[in-house]
Backbone as ProteinMPNN parsed JSONL, in Angstrom:
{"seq_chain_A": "XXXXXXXXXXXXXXXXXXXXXXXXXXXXXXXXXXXXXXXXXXXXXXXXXXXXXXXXXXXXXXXXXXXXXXXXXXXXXXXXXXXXXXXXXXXXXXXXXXXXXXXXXXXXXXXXXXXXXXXXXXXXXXXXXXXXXXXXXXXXXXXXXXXXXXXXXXXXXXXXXXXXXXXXXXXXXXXXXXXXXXXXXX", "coords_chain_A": {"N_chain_A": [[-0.291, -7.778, -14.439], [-3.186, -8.904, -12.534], [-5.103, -8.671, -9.9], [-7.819, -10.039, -7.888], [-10.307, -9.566, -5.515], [-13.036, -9.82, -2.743], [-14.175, -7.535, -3.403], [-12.839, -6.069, -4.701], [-11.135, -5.263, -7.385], [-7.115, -5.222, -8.794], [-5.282, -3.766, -10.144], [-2.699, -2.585, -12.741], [-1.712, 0.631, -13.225], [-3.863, 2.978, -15.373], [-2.702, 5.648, -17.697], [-5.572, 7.177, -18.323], [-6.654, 6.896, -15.391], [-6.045, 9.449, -14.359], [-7.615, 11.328, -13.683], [-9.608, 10.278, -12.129], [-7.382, 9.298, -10.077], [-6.653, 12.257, -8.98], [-8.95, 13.088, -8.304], [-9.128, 11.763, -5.317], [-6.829, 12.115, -4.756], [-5.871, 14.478, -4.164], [-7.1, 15.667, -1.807], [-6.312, 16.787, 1.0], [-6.301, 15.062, 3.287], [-5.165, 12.878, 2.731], [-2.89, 12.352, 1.214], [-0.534, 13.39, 3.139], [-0.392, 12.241, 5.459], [0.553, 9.907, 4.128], [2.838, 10.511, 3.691], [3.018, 12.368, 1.487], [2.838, 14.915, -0.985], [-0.504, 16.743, -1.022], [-2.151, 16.216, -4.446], [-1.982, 18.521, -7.287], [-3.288, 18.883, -9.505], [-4.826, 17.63, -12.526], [-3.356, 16.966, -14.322], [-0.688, 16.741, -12.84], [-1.139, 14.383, -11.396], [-1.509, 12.974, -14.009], [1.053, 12.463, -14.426], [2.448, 11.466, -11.821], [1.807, 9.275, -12.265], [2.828, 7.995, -14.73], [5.488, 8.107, -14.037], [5.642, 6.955, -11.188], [3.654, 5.185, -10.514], [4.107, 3.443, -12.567], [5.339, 1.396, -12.065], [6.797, -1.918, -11.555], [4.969, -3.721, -9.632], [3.019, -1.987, -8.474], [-0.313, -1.069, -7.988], [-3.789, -0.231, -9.404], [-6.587, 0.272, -7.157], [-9.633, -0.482, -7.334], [-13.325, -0.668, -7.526], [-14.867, -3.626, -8.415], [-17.45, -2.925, -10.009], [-17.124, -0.698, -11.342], [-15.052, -0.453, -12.302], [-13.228, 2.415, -11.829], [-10.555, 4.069, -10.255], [-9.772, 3.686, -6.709], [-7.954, 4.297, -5.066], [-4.475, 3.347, -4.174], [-2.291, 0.583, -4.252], [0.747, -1.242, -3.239], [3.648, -3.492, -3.811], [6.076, -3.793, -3.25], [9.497, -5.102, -3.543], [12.648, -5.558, -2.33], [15.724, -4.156, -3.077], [14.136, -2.202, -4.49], [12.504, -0.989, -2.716], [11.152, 1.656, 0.415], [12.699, 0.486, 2.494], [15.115, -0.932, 4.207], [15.99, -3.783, 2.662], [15.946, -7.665, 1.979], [15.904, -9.578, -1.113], [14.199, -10.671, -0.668], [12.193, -10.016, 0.609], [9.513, -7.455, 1.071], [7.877, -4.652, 0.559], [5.138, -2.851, 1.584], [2.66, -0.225, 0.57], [0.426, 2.277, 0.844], [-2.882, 4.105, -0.003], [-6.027, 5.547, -0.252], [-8.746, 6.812, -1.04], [-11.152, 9.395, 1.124], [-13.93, 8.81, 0.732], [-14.021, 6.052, 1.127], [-12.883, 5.253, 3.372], [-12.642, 3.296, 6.539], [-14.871, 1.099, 5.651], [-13.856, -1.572, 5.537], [-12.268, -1.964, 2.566], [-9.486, -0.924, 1.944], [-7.804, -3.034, 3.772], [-8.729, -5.625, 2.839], [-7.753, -5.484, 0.366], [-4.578, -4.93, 1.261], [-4.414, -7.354, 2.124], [-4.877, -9.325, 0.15], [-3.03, -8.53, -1.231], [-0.776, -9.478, 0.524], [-1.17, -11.992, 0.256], [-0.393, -12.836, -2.205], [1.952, -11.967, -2.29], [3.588, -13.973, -0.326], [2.17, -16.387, -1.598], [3.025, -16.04, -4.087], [5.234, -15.035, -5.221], [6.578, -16.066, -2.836], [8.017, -14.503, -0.87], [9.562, -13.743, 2.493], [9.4, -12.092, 4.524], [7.251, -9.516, 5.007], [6.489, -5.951, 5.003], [5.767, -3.068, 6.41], [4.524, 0.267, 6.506], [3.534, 3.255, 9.051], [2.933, 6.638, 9.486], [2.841, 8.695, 12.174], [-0.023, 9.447, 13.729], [-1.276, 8.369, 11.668], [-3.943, 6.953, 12.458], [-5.752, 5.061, 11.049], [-4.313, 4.079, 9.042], [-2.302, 1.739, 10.677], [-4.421, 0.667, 11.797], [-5.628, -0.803, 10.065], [-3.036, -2.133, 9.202], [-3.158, -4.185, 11.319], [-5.458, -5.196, 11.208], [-4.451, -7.214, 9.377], [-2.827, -8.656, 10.348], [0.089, -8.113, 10.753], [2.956, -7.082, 12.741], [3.654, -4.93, 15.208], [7.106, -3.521, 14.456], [9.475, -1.858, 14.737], [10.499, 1.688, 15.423], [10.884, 4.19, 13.354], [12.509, 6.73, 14.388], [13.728, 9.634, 13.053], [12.212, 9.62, 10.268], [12.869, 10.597, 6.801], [10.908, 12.103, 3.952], [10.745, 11.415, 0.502], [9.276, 13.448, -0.407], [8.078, 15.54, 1.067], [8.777, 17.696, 3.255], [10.868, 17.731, 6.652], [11.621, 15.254, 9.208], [9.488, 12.641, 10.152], [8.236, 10.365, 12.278], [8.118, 6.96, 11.707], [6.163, 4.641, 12.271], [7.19, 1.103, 11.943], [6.126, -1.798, 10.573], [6.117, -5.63, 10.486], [5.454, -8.916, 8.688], [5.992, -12.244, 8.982], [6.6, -15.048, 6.476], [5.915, -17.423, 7.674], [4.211, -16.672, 9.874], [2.197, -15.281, 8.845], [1.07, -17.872, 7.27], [0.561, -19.498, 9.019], [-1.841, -18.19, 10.796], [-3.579, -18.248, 8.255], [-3.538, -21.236, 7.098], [-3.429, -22.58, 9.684], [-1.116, -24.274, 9.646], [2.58, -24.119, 9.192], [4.058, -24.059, 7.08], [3.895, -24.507, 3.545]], "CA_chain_A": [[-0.779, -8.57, -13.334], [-4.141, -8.261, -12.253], [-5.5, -9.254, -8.475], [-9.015, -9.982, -7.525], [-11.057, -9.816, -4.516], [-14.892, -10.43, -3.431], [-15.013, -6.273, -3.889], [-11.914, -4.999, -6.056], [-9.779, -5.543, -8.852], [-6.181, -4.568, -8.036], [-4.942, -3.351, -11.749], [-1.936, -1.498, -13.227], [-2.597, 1.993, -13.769], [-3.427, 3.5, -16.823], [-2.929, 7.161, -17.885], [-6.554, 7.525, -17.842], [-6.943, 7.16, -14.475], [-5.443, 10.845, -13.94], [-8.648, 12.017, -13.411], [-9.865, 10.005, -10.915], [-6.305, 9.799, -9.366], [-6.369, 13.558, -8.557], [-10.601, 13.497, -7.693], [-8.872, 11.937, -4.043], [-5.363, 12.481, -4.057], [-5.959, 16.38, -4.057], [-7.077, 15.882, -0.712], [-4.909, 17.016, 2.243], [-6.02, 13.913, 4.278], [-5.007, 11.325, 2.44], [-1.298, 12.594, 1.273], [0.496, 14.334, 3.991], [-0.52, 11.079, 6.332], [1.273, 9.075, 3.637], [4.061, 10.865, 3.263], [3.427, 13.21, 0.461], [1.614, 16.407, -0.683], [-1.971, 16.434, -2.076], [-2.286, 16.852, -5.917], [-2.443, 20.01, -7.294], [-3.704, 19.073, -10.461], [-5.208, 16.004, -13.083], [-1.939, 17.063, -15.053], [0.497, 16.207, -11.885], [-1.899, 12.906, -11.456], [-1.129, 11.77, -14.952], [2.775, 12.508, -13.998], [2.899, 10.486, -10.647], [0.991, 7.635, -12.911], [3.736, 8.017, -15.857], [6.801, 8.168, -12.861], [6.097, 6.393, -10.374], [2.78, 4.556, -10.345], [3.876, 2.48, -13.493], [6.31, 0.261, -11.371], [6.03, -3.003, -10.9], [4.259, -3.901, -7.779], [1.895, -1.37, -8.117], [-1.968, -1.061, -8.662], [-4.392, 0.563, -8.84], [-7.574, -0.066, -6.413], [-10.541, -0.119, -8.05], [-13.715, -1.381, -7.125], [-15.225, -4.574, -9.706], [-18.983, -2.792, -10.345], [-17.248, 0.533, -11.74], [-13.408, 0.11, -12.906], [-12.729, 3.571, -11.485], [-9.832, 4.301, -9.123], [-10.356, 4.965, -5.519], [-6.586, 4.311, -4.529], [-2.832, 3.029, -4.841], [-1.332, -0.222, -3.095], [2.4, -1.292, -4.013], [4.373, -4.635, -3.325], [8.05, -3.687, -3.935], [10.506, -6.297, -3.837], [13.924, -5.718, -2.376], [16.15, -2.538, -3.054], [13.298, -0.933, -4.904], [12.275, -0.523, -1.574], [12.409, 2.443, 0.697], [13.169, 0.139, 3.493], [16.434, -1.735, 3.891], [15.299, -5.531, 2.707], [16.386, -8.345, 0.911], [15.082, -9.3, -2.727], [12.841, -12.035, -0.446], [11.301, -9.56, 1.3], [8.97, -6.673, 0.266], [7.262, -3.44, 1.372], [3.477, -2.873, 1.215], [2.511, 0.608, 0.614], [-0.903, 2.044, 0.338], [-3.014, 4.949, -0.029], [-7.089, 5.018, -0.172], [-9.73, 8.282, -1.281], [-11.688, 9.34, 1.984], [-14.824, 8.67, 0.791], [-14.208, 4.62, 1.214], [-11.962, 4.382, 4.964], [-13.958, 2.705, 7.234], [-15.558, 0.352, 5.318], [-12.744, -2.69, 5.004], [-11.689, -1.907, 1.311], [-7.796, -1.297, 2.022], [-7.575, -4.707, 4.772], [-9.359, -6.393, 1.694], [-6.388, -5.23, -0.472], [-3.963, -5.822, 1.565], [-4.68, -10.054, 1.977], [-4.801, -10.123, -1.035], [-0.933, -8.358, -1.566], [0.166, -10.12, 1.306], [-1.257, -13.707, -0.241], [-0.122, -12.787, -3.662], [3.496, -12.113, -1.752], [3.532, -15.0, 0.372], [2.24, -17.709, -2.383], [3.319, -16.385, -5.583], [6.333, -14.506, -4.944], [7.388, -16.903, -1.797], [8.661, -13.507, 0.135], [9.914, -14.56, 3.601], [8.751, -11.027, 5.199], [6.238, -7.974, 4.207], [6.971, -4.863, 5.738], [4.544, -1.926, 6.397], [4.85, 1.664, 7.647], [2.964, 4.505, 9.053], [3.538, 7.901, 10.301], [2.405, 9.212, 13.502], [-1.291, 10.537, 13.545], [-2.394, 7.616, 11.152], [-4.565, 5.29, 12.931], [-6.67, 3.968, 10.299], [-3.279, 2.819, 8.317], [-2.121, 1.128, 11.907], [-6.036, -0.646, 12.18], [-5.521, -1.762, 8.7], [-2.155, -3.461, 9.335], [-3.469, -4.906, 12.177], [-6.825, -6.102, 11.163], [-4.256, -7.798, 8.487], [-2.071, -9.507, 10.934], [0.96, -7.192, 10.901], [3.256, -6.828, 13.98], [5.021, -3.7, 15.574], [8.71, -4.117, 14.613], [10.242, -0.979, 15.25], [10.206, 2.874, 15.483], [12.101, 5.277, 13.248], [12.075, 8.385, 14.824], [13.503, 10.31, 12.044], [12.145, 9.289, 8.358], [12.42, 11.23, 5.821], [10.178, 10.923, 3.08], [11.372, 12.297, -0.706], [7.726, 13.946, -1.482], [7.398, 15.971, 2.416], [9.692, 18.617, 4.142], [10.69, 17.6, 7.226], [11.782, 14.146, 9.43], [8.196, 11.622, 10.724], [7.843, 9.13, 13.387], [7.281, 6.181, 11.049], [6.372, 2.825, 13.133], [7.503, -0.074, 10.756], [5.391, -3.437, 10.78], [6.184, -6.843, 9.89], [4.495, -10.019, 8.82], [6.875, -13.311, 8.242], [5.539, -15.937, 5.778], [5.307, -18.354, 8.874], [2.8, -16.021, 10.481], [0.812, -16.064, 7.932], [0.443, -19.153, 6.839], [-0.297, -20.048, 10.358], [-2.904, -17.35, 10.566], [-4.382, -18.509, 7.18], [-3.791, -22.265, 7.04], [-3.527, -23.423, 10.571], [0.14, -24.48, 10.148], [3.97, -23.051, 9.037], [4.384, -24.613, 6.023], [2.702, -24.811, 2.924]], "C_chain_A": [[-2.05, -7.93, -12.786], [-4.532, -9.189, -10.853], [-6.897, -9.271, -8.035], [-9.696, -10.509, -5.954], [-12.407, -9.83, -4.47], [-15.47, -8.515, -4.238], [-14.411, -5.549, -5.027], [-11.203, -5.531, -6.916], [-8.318, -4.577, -8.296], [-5.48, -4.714, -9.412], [-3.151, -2.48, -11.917], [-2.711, 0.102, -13.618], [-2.465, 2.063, -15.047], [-3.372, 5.196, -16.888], [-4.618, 8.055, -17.94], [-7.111, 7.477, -16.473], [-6.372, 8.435, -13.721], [-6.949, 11.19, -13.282], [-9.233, 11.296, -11.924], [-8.677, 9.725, -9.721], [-6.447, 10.641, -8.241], [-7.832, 13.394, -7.648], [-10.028, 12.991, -5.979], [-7.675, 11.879, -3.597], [-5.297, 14.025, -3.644], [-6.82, 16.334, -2.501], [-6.395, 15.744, 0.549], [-5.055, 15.981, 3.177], [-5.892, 12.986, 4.295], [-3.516, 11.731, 2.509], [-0.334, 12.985, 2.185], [0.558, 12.924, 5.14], [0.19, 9.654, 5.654], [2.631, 9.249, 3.403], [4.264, 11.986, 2.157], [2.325, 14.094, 0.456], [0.856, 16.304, -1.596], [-1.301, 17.287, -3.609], [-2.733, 17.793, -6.404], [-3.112, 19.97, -8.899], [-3.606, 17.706, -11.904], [-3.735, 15.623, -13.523], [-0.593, 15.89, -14.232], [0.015, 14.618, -11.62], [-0.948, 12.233, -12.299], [0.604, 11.737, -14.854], [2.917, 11.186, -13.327], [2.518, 8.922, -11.83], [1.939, 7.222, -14.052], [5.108, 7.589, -14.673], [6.776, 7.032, -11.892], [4.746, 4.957, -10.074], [2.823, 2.956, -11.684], [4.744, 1.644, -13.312], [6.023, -0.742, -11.501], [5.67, -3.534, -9.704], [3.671, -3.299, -7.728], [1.123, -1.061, -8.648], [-2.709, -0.257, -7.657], [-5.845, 0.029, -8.103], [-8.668, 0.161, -6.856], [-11.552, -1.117, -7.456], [-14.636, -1.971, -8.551], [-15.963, -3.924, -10.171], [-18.574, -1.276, -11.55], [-15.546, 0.588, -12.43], [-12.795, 1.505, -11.776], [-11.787, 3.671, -9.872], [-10.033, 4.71, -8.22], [-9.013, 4.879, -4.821], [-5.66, 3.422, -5.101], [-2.693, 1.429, -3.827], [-0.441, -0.892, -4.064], [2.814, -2.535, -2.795], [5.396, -4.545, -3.368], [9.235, -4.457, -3.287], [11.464, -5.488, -3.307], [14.451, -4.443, -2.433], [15.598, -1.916, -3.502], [12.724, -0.133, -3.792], [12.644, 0.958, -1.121], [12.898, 1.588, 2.079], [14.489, -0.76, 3.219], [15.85, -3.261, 4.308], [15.938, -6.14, 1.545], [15.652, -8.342, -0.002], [13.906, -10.483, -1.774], [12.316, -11.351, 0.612], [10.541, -7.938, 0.448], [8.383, -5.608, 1.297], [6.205, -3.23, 1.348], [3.371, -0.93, 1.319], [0.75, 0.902, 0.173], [-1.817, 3.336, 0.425], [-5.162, 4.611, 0.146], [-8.073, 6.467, -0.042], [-10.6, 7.995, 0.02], [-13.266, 8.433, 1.843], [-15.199, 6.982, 1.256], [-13.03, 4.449, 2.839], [-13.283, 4.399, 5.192], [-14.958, 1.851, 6.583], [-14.864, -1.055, 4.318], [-12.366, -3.181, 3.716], [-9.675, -1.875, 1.707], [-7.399, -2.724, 2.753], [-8.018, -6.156, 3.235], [-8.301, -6.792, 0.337], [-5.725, -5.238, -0.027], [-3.743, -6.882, 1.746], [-4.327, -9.665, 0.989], [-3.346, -9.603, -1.782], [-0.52, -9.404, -0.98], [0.077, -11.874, 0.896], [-0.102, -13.668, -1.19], [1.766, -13.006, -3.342], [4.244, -12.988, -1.152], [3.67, -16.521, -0.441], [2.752, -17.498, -3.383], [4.937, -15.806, -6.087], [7.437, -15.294, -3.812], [8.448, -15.729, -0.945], [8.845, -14.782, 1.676], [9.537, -13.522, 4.746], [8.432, -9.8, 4.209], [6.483, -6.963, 5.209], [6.324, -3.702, 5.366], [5.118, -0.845, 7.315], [3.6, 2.692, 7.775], [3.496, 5.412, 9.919], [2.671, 7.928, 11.754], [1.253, 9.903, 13.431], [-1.903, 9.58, 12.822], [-2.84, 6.523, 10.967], [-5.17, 4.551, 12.274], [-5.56, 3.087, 9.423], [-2.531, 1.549, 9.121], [-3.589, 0.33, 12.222], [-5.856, -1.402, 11.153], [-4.365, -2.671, 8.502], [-2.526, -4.37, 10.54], [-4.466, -5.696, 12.323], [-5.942, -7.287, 10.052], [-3.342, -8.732, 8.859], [-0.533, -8.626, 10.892], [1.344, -6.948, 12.291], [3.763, -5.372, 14.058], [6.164, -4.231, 15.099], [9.557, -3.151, 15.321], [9.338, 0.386, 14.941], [11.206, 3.423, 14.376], [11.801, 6.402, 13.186], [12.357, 9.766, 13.868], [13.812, 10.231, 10.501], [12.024, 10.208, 7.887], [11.575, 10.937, 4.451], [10.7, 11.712, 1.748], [10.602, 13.465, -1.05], [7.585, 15.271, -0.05], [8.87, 17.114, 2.89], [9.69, 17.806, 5.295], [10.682, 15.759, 8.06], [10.115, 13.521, 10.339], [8.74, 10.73, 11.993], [7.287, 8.537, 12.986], [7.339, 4.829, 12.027], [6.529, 1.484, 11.876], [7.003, -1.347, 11.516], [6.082, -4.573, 9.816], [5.326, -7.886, 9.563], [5.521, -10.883, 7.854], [5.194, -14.148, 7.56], [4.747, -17.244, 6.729], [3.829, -17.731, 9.455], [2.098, -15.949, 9.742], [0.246, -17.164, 7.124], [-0.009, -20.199, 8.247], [-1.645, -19.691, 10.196], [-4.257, -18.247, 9.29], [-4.843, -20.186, 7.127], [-3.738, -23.375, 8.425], [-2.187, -24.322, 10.933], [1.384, -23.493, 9.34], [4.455, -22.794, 8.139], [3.411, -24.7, 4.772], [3.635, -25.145, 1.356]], "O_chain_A": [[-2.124, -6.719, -12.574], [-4.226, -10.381, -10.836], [-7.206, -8.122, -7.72], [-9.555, -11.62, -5.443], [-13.111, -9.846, -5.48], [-16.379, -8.206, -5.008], [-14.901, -4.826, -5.894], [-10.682, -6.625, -6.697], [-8.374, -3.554, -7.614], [-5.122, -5.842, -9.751], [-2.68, -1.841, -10.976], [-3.792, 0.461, -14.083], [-1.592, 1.604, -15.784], [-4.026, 5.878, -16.099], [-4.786, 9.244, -17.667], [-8.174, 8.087, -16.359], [-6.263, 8.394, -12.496], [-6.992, 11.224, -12.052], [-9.219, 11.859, -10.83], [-8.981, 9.904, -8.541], [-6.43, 10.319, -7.053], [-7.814, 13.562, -6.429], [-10.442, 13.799, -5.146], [-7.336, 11.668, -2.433], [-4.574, 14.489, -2.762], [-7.166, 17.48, -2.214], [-5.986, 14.686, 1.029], [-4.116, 15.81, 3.954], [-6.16, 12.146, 5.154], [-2.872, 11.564, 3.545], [0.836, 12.839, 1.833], [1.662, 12.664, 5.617], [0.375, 8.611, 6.282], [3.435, 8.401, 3.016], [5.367, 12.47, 1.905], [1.361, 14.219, 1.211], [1.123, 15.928, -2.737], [-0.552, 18.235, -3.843], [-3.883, 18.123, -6.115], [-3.411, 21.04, -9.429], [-2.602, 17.048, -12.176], [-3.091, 14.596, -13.305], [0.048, 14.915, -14.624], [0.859, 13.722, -11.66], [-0.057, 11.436, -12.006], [1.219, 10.785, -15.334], [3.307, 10.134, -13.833], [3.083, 7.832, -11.921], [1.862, 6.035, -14.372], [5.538, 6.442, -14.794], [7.722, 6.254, -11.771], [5.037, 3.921, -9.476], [2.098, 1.965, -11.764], [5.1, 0.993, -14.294], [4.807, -0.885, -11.623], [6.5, -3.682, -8.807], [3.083, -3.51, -6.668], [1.302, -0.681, -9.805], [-2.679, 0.14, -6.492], [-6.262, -0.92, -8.767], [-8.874, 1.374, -6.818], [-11.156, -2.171, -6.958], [-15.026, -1.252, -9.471], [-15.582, -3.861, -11.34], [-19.386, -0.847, -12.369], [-15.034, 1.584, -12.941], [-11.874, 1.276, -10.992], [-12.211, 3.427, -8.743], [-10.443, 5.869, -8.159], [-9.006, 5.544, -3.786], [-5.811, 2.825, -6.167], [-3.093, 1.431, -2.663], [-0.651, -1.1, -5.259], [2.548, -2.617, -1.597], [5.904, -5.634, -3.632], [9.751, -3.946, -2.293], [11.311, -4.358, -3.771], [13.803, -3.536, -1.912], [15.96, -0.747, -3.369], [12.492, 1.075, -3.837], [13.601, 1.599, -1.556], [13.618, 2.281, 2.797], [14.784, -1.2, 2.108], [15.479, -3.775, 5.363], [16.35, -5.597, 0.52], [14.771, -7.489, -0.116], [12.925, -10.99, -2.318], [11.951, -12.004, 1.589], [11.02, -7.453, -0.577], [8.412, -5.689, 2.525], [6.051, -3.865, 0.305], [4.057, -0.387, 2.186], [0.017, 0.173, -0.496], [-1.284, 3.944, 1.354], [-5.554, 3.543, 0.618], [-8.083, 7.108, 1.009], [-10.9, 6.829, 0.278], [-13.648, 7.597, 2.661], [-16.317, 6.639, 1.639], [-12.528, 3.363, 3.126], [-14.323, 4.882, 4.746], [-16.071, 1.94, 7.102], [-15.085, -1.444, 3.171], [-12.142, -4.372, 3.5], [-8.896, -2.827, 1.656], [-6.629, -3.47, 2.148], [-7.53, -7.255, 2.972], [-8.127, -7.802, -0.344], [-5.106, -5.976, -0.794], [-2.653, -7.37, 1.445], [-3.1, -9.638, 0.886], [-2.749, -10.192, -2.683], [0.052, -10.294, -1.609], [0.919, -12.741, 1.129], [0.94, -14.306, -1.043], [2.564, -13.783, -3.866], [5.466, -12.958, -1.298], [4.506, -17.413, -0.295], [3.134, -18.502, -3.985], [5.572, -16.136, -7.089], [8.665, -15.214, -3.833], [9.523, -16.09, -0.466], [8.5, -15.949, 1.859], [9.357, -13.981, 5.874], [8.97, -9.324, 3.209], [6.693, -7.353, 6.358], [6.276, -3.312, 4.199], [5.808, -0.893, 8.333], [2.822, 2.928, 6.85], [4.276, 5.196, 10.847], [1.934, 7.023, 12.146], [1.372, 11.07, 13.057], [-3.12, 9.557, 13.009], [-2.66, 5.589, 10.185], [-5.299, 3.378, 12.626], [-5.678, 1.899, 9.125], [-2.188, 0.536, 8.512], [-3.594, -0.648, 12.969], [-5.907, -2.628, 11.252], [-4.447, -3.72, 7.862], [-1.963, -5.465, 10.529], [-4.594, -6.611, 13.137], [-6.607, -8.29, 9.792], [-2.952, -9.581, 8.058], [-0.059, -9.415, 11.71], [0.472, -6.648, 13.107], [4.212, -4.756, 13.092], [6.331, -5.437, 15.278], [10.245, -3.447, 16.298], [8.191, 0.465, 14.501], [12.383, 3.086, 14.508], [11.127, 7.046, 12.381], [11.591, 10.728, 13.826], [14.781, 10.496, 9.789], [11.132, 10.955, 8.29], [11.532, 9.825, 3.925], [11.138, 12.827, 2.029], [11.021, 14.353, -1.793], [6.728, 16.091, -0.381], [9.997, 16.781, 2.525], [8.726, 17.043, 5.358], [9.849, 14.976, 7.602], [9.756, 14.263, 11.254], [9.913, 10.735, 12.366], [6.074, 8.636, 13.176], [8.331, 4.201, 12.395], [5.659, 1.248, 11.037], [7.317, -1.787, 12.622], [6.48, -4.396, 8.664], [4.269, -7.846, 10.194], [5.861, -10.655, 6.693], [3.975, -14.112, 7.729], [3.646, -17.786, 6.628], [2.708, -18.238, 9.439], [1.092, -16.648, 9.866], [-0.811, -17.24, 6.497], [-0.661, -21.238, 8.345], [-2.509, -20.405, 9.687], [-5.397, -18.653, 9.515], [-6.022, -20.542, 7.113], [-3.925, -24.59, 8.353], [-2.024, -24.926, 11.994], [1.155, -22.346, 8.957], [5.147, -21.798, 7.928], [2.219, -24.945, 4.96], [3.032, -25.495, 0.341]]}, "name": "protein", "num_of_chains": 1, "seq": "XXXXXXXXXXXXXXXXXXXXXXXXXXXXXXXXXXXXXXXXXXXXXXXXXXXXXXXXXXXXXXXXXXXXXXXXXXXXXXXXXXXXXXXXXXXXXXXXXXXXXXXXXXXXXXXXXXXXXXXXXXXXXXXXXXXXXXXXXXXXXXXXXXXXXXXXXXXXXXXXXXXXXXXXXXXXXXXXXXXXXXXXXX"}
């Protein structure tokens, strides 16, 4: 499955993208704000990309002019989840190399999950999280239509020592097809 927007391609990974993987997962201010610990090496890259990156629901972020990976975002369906959801609802997850926040590449990739989840999947709710400390993943569900739902004060995450303060967002299919088309239904 491949996903297109006006700036990125939203791809499966391949084992060659280890390299660029690691070039901004190996930095401490992307991972630890997601839940996990920077990459220590292309090697551990092409791992996560063999393990866990070759799911379904998840791609890699790339922008059209260059192929090359500048981050992760994931749609996961149901008990693949880590949240507790039916199979008609899903999780959005998402990651994004410093050099590109701030310049509406992840909001860009999200629509275009949350369409893809909405029209082609017919989910009934999307469900987003962030930890405590990271506001640009909280601007980005919110520039994307995403509500508060709740708090959970102590998440654990599998990849991190230690329980978070993750705020969990929602977005029903009603709300966005309001949002998008002006009514509830489509």
């Amino acid at each position: 499955m491949i996903l297109e927007t006006e700036r990125l391609i939203l791809r499966p990974f391949k084992e060659t993208d280890a390299a660029a993987v690691y070039e901004y997962a190996k930095d401490d201010r992307v991972g630890p704000i997601a839940g996990w610990p920077p990459h220590i090496s292309v090697e551990q890259s092409k791992e996560i990309i063999q393990t866990i990156f070759n799911q379904e629901g998840v791609f890699a972020v790339t922008l059209k002019n260059t192929d090359k990976v500048i981050g992760m975002i994931s749609l996961i369906v149901g008990a693949k989840s880590n949240f507790p959801i039916t199979e008609a609802e899903a999780e959005i997850s998402y990651w994004l190399g410093v050099p590109f926040w701030g310049k509406g590449i992840m909001p860009e990739a999200i629509k275009e999950i949350v369409r893809y989840g909405f029209e082609n999947l017919r989910l009934v709710n999307i469900w987003s999280g962030y930890y405590d400390g990271n506001a640009k993943s909280k601007i980005a569900q919110e520039k994307c239509g995403f509500r508060h739902h709740h708090i959970e004060e102590a998440s654990e995450s599998v990849y991190v020592a230690g329980a978070q303060v993750e705020h969990i967002s929602r977005m029903t299919r009603d709300e966005w097809t309001m949002a998008t088309y002006g009514k509830v239904s489509f």
